[in-house]
N, C-alpha and C positions, 0 to 999 in steps of 0.2 A: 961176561956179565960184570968181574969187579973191574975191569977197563971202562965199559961206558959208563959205571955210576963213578969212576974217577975223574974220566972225561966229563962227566955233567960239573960236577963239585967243582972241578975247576973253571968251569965258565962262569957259575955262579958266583964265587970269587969274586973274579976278574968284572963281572957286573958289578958287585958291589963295590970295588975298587974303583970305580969311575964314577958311583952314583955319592950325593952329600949323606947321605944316610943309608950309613949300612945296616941299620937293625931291620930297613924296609924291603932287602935286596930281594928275599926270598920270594915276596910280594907280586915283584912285578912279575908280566905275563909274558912269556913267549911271542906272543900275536900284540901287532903293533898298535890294533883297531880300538884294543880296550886300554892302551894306556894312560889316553886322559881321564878315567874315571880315577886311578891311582894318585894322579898330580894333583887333580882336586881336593882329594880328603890329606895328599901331603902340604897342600894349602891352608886347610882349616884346621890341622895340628898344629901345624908353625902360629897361624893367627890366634890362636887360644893360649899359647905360651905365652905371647908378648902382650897380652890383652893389658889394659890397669887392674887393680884390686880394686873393690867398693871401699869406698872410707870407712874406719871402724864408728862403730854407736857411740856414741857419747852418754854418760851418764848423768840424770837430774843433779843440779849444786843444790845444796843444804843451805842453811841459812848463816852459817859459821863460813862459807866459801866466799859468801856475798860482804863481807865486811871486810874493808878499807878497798872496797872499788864502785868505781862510778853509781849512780842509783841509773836502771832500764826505762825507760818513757814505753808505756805499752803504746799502743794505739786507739786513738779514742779517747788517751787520757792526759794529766800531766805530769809533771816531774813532783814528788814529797815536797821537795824543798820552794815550790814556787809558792811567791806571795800573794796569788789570784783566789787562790783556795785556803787560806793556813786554817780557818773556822772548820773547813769539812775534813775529816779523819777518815783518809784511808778504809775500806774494806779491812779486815783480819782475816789471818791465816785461815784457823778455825770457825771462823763464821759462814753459817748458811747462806746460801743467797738465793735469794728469792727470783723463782720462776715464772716467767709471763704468763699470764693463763691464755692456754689454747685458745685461736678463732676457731676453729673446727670441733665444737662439740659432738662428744657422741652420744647420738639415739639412744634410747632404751628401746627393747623389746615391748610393739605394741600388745597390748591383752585385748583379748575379742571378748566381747559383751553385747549381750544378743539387746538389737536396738528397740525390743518392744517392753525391755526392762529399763532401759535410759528414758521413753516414754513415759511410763507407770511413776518413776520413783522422780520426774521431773514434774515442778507446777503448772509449767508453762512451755509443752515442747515446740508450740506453735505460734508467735506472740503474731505474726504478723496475720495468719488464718483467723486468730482467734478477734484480734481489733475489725478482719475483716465481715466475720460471722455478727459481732458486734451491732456494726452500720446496717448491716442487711436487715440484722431484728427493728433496730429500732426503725429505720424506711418505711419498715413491715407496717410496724406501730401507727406510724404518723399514716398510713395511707386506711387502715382500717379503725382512724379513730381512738386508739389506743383499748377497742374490744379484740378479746381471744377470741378465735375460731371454736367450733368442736372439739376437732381433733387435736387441739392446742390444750384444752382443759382437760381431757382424757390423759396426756404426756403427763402433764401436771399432777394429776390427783392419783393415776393407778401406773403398777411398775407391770412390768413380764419380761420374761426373758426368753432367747430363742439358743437352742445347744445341740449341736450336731456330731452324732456319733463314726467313731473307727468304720470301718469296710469292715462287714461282721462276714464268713464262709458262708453263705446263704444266699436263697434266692428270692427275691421278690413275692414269688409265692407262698409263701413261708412264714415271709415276715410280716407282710401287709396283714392278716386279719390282726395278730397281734399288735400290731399300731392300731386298728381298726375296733380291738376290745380296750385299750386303755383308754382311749380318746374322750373326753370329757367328763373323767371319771377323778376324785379327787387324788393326790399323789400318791396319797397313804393305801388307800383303795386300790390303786394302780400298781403298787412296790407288793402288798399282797396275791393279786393276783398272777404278777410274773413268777412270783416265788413259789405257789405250787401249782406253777404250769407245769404240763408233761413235755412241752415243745422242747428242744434242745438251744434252740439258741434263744428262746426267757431268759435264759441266765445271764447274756449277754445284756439283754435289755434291759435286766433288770441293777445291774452294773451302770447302765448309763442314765436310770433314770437315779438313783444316787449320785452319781456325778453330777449331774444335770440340776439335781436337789440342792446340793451345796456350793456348784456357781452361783445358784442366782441368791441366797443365803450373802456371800460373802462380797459377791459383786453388784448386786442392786437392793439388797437387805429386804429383801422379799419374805415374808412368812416368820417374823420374828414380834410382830404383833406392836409396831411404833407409830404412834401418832403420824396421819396423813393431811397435809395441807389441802385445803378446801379453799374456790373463790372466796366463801364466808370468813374461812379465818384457819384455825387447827380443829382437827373435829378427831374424838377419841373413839377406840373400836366398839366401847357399852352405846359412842352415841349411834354408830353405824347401823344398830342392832333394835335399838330402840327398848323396851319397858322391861322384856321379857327374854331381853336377852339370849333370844334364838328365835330364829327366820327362816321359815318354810318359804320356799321360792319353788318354781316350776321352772327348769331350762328349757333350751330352745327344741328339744325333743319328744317336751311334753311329761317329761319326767319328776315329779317334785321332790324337793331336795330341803335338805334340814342345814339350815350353816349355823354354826356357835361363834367360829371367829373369822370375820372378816380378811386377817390378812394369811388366812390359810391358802395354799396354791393348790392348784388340778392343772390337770392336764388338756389345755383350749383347743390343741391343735397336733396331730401326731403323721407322720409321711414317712414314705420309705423311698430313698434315691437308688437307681439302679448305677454298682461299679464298673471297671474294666473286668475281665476274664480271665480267668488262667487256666491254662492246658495242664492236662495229665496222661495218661496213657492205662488202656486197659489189655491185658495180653489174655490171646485165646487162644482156642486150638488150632492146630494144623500150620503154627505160627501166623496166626493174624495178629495183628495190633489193631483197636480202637482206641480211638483223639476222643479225650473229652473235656467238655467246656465247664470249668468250675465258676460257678459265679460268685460276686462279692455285692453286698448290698448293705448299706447301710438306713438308721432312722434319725427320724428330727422330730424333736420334742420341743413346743411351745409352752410355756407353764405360764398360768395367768394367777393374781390372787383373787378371793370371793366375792372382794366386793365390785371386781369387772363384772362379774355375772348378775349380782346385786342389780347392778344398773342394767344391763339390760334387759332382765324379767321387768323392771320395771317402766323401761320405756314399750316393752310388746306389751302390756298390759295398758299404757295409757295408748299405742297405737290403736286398741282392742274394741276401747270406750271410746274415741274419735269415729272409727268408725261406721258410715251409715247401714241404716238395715235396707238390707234388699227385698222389694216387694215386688211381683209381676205385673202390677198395672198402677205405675205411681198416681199418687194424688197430684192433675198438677193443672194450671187453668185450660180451658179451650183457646185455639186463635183459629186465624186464617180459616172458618166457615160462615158458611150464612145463613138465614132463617128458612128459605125458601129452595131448593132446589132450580139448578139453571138451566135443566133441557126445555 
């Protein structure tokens, strides 16, 4: 055994004794197949040896380095000492210099603002609808002579409002007679009755005729008791009223009614819209399940003020006296007979 590892030892030697580098002898391979992988990487050791060095950094001159040698021309610019500029002085060390201001401004973060709020707090969100609603009136004007219609002087003199409530958990059934008891009853009268209904959802409706109460309050100043323009001129609620300052009138139901103020509101008109549906589920015995259809229903309340109704007790009543009387065999001339009979 210590014969072949002396016998090896010395071949090794002898290898290294032939090869330029003997620290590598021990390296190479018995087998001849893999010995250019070895000459390669003794290729990239030697070429890493003799490679250059990077040049050392240089360090920034101070200002004390810069005296008694030439003045640097940057680029862009000129020499201190040229006579083309002596009036303009140099930038300074310490001086700021001023930044270009960006072409690429940046955006701000837009804010959402709900658009029926940009509407409301605008004069004019429409200028070109509104020049064209404009022309339309007056076309109007010039084709009927510069008289209102009816239903032009009615816009005119009396307000009402129309206000439609949430999807209340109800059915149509349910709800309809309660539209059906408030309906041309005056508000006050209507807010009391919802309130000690025994119905469960009165309370809802009675919710919405409060709502309902102070939109048209705040938004067509309905029921606040202010002077209404008349064809005539401005006409005040004592004169609506006349001597005695309260007016018995009859509605269209036959029922007479006592009004003190004119721009007091009722209720003209009251409806119930049927919603979409929603499912629930009821569990029985023996495990069955029943689907059940919950309905949603909503109302719509019209609110007029007193003296709509004013006006029309008093046109069924001049309808009343226009009227002629019916007789069964009217008073009216003979024609087309003759004195004689013609058989």
């Amino acid at each position: 055994m210590a014969a072949s590892s002396k016998k090896l030892l010395l071949t090794l030697d002898q290898a290294s004794s032939l090869r330029p580098h003997a620290q590598l002898a021990p390296l190479y391979p018995l087998c001849t197949h893999h010995r250019h992988i070895f000459e390669n990487f003794r290729r990239r050791l030697a070429r890493s040896r003799d490679a250059p060095k990077p040049p050392p950094i240089k360090k920034p001159k101070s200002d004390d380095d810069d005296e008694g040698q030439a003045p640097q021309i940057g680029s862009g610019g000129l020499a201190p000492g040229s006579s083309i500029l002596d009036e303009i002085e140099p930038p300074r060390k310490n001086e700021a210099v001023q930044e270009r201001p960006s072409p690429l401004k940046v955006r701000e973060p837009v804010k959402y603002i709900d658009p029926h709020t940009i509407k409301r707090t605008q004069k004019d969100p429409h200028p070109v609808k509104r020049v064209q609603w404009l022309q339309k009136m007056a076309t109007r004007l010039v084709r009927h002579r510069g008289r209102l219609s009816k239903g032009d002087k009615i816009l005119r003199t009396e307000r009402f409002d129309v206000s439609k409530s949430p999807f209340f958990k109800t059915s149509v059934k349910k709800l309809g007679p309660l539209a059906r008891q408030i309906a041309g009853k005056p508000l006050e009268e209507a807010m009391v009755q919802m309130r000690f209904s025994k119905k469960l959802v009165a309370r809802d409706v009675l919710k919405h005729l409060e709502y309902a109460r102070n939109k048209a309050i705040a938004e067509k100043r309905m029921g606040i008791g202010l002077d209404i323009p008349t064809p005539e001129g401005v006409a005040k609620k004592e004169e609506q009223l006349g001597e005695g300052r309260a007016l018995v009138i009859e509605d269209k139901k036959g029922k007479r009614r006592k009004i003190e103020d004119p721009s007091s509101m009722y209720v003209e008109q009251a409806w119930v819209g049927r919603g979409k549906y929603q499912f629930g589920t009821e569990f029985r015995a023996r495990g069955r399940v029943n689907k059940l259809h919950l309905p949603y229903t909503s109302i719509t309340v019209s609110l007029k003020e007193e003296r709509t109704r004013i006006r029309e007790a008093e046109e069924r009543a001049q309808k009343r006296l226009k009227k002629k009387v019916w007789v069964p065999l009217p008073d009216r001339p003979v024609t087309a007979q003759r004195q004689y009979p013609l058989w």
